[in-house]
C-alpha positions, 0 to 999 in steps of 0.5 A, spaced: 397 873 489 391 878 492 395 882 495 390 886 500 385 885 496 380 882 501 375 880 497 379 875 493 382 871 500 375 871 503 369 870 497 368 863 495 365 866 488 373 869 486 376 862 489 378 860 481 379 867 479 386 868 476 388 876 474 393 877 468 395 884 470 399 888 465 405 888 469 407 888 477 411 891 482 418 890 482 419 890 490 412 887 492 410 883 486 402 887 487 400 886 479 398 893 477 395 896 470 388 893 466 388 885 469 383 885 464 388 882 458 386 876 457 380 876 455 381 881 450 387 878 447 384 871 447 377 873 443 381 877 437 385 870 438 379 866 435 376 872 430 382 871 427 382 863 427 374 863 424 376 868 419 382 864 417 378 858 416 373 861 411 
């Protein structure tokens, strides 16, 4: 899944990291682009829950 990003396969610190990538490749399957999206995506989530609610 890591590809040949050593830290990932070695340090017990990234054992539960999970990376959304915003898109992969094609032929080897290595996620590309922001790996960052969903953080984003999940706190605008809730902004916009907790204002629905006021």
């Amino acid at each position: 899944m890591f590809g040949s990003q050593a830290p990932y396969h070695t340090d017990p610190n990234y054992a539960k990291l999970l990376l959304f990538h915003e898109y992969f490749h094609g032929d080897l399957g290595a996620g590309l682009g922001a790996s960052h999206q969903t953080g984003w995506t999940g706190l605008i989530a809730e902004l916009m829950r907790a204002i629905h609610k006021q």
